[in-house]
C-alpha positions in Angstrom: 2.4 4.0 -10.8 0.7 6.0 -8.2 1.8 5.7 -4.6 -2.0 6.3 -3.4 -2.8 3.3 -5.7 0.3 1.0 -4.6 -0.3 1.2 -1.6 -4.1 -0.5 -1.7 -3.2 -4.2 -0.7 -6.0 -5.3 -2.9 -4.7 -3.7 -6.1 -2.9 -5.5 -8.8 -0.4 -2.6 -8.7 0.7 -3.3 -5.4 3.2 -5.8 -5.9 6.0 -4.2 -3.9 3.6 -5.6 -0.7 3.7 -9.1 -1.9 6.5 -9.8 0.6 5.2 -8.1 3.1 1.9 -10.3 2.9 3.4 -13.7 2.4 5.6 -13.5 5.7 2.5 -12.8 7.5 0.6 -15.4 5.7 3.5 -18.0 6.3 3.7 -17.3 10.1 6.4 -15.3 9.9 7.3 -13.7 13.4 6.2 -10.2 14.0 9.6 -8.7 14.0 10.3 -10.6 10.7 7.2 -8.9 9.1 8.3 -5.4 10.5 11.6 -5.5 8.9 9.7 -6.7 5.6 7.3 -4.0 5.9 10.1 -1.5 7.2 12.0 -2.2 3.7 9.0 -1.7 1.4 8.0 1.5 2.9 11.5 3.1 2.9 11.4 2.2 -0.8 8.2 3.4 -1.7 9.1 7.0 0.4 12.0 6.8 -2.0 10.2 6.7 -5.1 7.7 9.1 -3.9 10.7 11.6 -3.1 11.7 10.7 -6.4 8.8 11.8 -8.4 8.3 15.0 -6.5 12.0 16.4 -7.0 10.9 15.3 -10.8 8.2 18.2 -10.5 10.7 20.8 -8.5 9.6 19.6 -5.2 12.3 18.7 -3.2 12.3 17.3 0.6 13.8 20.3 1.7 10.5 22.4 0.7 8.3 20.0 2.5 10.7 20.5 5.9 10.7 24.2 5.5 6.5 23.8 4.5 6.1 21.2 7.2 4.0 24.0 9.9 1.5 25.2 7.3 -1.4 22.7 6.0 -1.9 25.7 3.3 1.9 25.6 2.2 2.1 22.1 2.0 -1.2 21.9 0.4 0.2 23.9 -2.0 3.6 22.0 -2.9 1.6 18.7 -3.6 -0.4 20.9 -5.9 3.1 21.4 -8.0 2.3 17.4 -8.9 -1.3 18.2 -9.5 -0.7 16.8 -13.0 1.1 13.6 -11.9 -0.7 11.2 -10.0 1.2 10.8 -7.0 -0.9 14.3 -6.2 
């Protein structure tokens, strides 16, 4: 699954948010939803630092990257045939 796509609240695909949305929907205090959300992010960051390193892209490029648009550009083209690019 493509992060982009997961992470459209509207799309069947994003069921890792489901959690996220019924705390709010049940009334859920706002620090309650933030440590929902909080959780789902850090795992979806995982998985997308996942599938990058899968492609030879590892965090440490995107640190030593992180000052040039065109470098970095560049590094998400490495995934350019996945579609987390």
């Amino acid at each position: 699954m493509a992060e982009n796509e997961s992470l459209d609240l509207a799309s069947p695909r994003a069921q890792r948010w489901n959690a996220d949305r019924d705390a709010a929907q049940k009334g859920a205090s706002s620090e309650e939803v933030g440590a929902v959300t909080r959780k789902t992010f850090l795992k979806a960051m995982r998985n997308v630092v996942k599938q990058f390193e899968e492609y030879g892209v590892s965090t440490g490029d995107f640190i030593s990257k992180r000052g040039s648009p065109c470098e970095l550009k560049m590094l998400v083209g490495q995934g350019v045939t996945h579609a987390i690019a």
